[in-house]
N, C-alpha and C positions, 0 to 999 in steps of 0.2 A: 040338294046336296046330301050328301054321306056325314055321321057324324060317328064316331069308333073310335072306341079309346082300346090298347091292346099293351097288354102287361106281359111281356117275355119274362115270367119270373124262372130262374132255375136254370137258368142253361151253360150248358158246359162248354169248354172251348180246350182245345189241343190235347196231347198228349206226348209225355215220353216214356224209353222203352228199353231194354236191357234183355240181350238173348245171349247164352252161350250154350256149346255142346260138351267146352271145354277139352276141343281137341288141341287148342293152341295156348300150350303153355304161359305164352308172352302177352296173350289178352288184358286191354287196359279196359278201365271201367268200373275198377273197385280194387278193395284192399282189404289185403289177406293179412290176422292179428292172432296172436297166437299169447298165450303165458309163458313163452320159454322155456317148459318142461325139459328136463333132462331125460332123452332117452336110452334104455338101457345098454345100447352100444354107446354113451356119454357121447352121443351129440346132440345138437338142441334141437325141440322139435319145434316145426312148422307147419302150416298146413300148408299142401303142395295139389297144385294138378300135374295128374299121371296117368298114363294109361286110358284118358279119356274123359276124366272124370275128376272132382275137384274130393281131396283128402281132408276129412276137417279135423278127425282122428284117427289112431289106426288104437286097433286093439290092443293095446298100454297103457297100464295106469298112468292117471294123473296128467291128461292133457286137455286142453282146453282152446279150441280154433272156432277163428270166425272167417264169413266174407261179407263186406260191407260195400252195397253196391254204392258208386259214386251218387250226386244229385240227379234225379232225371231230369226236373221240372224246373231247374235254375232258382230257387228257390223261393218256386209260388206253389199256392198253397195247394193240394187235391181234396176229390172228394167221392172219389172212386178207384178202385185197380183191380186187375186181376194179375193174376202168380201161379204158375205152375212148374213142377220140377220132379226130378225124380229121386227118391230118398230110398238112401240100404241105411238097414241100423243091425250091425252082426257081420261075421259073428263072433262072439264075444266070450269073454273067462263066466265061469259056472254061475255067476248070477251078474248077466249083463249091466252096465252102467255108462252114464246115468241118464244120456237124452241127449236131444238140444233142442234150440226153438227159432222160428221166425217171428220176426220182428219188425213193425213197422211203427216210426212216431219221432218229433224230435230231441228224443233222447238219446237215439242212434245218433252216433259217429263216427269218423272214419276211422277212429282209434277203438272202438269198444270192441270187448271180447267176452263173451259169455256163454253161456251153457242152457241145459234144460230151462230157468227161469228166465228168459229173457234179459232184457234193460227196459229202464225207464216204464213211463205211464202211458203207453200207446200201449198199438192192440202188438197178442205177442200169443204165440200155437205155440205153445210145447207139448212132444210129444217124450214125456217122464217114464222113463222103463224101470226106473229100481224105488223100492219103495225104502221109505227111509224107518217104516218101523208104524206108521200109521193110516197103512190102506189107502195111501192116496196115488199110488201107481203098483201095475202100469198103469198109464192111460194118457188118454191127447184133448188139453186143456184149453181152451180160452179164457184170459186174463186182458182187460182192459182198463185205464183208467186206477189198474194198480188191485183190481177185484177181478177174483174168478168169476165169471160170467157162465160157463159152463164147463161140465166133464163128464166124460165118456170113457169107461176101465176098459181094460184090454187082458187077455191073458197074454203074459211075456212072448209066449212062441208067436203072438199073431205082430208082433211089434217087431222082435226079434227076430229078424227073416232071413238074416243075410241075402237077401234080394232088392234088387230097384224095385222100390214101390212108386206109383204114380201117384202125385198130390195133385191139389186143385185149389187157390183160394182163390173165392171173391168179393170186393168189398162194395157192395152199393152206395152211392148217396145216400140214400134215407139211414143209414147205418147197420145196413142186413146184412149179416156176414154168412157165405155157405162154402163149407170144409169138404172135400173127397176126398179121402185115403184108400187107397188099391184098389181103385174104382166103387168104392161106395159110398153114399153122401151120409156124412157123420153128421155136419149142420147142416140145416136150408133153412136161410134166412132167419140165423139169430139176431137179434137185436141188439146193437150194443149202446148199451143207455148213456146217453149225453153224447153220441157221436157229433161230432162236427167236424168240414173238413180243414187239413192240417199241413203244416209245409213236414219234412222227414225225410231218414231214407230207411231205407230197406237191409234187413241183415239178416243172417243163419248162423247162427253160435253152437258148439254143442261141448260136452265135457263126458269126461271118465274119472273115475278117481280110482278107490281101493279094488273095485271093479272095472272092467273096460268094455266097451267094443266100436268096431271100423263104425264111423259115419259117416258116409260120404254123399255126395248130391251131384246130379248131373243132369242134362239139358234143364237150365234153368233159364224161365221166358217172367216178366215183370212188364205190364202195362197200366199207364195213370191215365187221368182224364184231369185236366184241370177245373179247380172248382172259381167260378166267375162271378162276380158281383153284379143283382139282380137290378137289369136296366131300369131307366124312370118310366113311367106310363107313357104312350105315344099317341096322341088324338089325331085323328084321322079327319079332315072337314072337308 
C-alpha cells in the first residue's frame, strides 16, 4: 500500500476583472467622485469620459476626481492583482499640480475622493508632481500600511508629459510589489512589510489646487486572484 500525506498549502482560486478603453461614456462598473469644485465658467466640475478617455481633472485649479472601480471579488478577500493603464499628467500652469494616486485596500469606497495621497492604510502609488517646499516631489511613491515604503524623484518635465504614459502594477502573494512607468521598472519586487491578503476596491484619485494640470487615464485593465484558505493535509493509503 501507498502511504502520502499531501499538504496544498497556498493556492489560489478565481479571479475578477475590470477593463475599459473608455469609449463608452455610459460604462457601468464604478463611480466617478468629484469635490464639486466650481469651474471658472461657474459650472461644477466633474470628472467626465470624453473623447476616449476618462477626465479626472482638467488644467484648473482646485479640483479633485476619482474613479472607484465597483467590488470585483464580491467581497472575498485577494491576495494578488495586476493593473495596467495609461496615465497623461500635463499639461499644466507654470508649476504643475499636484498628482494623484492609486489605490487599493478597504478603506476605498465608492464614495472617496482623493488626490496625490491616497485613502486609507492599503497599498497606494502616488505619483506627487509639486513639491510642497520640502524636496519630496516630483516623484512616484509607495505608501503602505500608512508608511512610505519607497521613493523615486523625478524631474517635473519627465512626470509632466502631457502624454499617455504606460503604467504596470503588480501585486504578488508573498507581498512583492513591481511598478513600470513609460516602460521602465521603477520597482521589482518591493516588499511590502506585513502584507496580507485583503478584501477592497481599487481607485485613482488625483488633485490640483493653486496649481493645475489635465490628469487623465485610459485603457484601464485590473486583474485579482482570490486568496483561499489553506486545505487540511490529505493522507493518501
Amino acid at each position: 500500500p501507498f502511504l502520502g500525506a499531501v499538504a496544498l498549502a497556498g493556492i489560489t482560486a478565481g479571479a475578477g476583472s475590470f477593463n475599459s478603453d473608455f469609449s463608452n461614456p455610459n460604462q457601468a462598473g464604478f463611480a466617478l467622485t468629484s469635490n464639486n469644485a466650481t469651474r471658472p465658467d461657474s459650472s461644477i466640475f466633474e470628472p467626465v469620459i470624453t473623447d476616449g478617455h476618462l477626465v479626472l481633472t482638467w488644467n484648473e485649479n482646485s479640483q479633485q476626481g476619482s474613479i472607484i472601480l465597483e467590488d470585483l471579488d464580491g467581497g472575498a478577500a485577494i491576495d494578488s492583482f495586476t493593473a495596467t493603464f495609461k496615465l497623461q499628467i500635463g499639461p499644466g500652469s507654470g508649476n504643475a499640480a499636484d498628482g494623484l494616486s492609486f489605490c487599493f485596500g478597504p478603506d476605498v469606497t465608492l464614495s472617496s475622493n482623493f488626490g496625490e495621497g491616497g485613502v486609507g492604510n492599503g497599498l497606494i502609488i502616488a505619483w506627487d508632481i509639486y513639491d510642497n517646499g520640502g524636496g519630496e516631489a516630483p516623484a512616484l511613491d509607495v505608501i503602505y500600511g500608512g508608511n512610505t515604503v519607497a521613493t523615486t524623484p523625478y524631474a517635473k518635465a519627465d512626470m509632466v508629459t502631457g502624454e499617455f504614459e504606460e503604467v504596470s502594477i503588480t501585486l504578488a502573494r508573498s507581498g512583492a510589489l513591481s511598478v513600470s512607468y513609460k516602460g521602465v521598472l521603477v520597482y521589482d519586487k518591493l516588499f511590502l512589510p506585513g502584507f496580507a491578503p485583503t478584501t477592497g476596491l481599487f481607485g485613482i484619485g488625483a488633485r490640483t489646487g493653486g496649481e493645475n494640470a489635465n490628469q487623465w487615464i485610459d485603457d484601464l485593465s485590473v486583474t485579482t486572484t482570490l486568496a483561499v484558505d489553506t486545505p487540511p493535509t490529505i493522507t493518501l493509503q
